[in-house]
C-alpha positions as CSV (number, residue, x, y, z in Angstrom):
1,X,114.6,225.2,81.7
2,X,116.0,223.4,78.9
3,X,115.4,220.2,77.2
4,X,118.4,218.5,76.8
5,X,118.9,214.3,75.2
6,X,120.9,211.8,76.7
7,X,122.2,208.6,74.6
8,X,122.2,205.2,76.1
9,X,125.7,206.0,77.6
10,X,123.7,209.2,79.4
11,X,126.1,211.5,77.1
12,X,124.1,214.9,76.3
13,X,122.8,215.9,73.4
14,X,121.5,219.3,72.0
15,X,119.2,217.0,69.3
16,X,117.1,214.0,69.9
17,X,118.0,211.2,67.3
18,X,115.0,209.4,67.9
19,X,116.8,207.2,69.9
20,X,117.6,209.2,73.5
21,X,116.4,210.2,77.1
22,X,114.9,213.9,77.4
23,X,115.7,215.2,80.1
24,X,115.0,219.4,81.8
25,X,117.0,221.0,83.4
26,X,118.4,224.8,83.9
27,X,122.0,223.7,84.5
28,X,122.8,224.4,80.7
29,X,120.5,228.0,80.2
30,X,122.7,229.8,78.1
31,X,125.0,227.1,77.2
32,X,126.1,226.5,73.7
33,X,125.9,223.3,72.0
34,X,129.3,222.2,72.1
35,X,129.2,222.9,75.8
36,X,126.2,221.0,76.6
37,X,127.6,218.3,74.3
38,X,130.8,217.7,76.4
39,X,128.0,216.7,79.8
40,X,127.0,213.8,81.1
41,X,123.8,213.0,83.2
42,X,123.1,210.5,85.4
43,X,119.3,211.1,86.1
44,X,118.5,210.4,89.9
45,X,117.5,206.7,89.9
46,X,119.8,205.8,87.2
47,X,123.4,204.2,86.9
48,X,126.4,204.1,84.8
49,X,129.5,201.7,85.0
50,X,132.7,203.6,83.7
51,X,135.1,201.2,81.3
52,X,136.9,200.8,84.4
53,X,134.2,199.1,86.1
54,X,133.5,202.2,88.7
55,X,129.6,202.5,89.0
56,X,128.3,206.3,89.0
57,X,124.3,206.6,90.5
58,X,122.3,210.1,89.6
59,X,121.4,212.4,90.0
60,X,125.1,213.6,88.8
61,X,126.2,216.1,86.0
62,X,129.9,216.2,85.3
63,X,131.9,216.6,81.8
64,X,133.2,213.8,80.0
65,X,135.3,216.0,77.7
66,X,138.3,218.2,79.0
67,X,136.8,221.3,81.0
68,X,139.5,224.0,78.9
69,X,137.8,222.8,75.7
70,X,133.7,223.5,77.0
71,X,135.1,225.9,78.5
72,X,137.0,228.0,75.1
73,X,133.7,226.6,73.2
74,X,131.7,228.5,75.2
75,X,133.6,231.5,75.3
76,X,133.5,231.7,71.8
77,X,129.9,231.2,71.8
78,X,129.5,234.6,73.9
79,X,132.0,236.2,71.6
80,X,129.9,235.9,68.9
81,X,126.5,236.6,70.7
82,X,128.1,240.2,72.2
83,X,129.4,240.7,68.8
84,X,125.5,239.8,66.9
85,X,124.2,242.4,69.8
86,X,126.7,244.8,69.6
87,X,125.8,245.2,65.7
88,X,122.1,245.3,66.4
89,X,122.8,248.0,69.1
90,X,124.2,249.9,66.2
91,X,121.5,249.6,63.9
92,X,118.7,250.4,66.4
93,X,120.7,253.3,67.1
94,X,121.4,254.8,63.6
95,X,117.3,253.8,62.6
96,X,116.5,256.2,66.1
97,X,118.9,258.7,65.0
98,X,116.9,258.2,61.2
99,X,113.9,258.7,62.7
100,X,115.1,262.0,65.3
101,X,116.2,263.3,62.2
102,X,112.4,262.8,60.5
103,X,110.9,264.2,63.5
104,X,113.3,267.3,63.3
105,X,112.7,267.7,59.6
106,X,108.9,267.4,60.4
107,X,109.1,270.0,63.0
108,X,111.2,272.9,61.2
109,X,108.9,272.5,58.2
110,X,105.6,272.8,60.6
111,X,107.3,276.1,62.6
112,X,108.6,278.1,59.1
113,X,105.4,277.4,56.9
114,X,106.3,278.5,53.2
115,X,110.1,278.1,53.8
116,X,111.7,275.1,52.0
117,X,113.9,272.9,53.7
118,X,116.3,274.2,50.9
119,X,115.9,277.7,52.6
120,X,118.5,276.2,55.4
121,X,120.7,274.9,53.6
């Protein structure tokens, strides 16, 4: 569940200004902020009259900026996570081959006692 803001024009916000609606929900879980930013919500109970005069009741969740740009914002968002992942998959993986490495040293030094490392070399 995520805490999400709503200005008085029920616009979403990632940050409360002091001045907006929080509302929970889980229909933004792993949504960026840009993304989340480009939602309205009309909480159930509530109303909101488009310029055009057309009245909207809630509960309703619909974008209010074009789909292709939430969309290429958060596809960029999940670039950027894989990538942040992908290079912390590589450093756990070269500290584990670090620490195989230790446990090897450790281990030829405990089977050849009086041999120096330098021995096998």
């Amino acid at each position: 569940m995520k805490t999400i803001y709503l200005d008085s024009d029920f616009k979403c916000h990632s940050f409360d200004d002091g001045t907006m609606t929080s509302v929970e929900t889980d229909f933004f879980d792993g949504k960026c902020d840009a993304y989340i930013e480009g939602y309205r919500i009309i909480p159930a109970g509530e109303s909101w009259t488009r310029s055009d005069g057309e009245r909207f009741t809630g509960e309703m969740i619909a974008p209010w900026k074009p789909w292709q740009e939430l969309d290429d914002a958060q596809r960029e968002y999940e670039r950027e996570l894989a990538q942040a992942l992908s290079a912390e998959n590589d450093a756990l993986i070269a500290d584990m081959a670090q620490m195989i490495e230790e446990v090897y040293q450790s281990d030829l030094e405990m089977m050849t006692p009086g041999v120096s490392e330098d021995a096998y070399s």
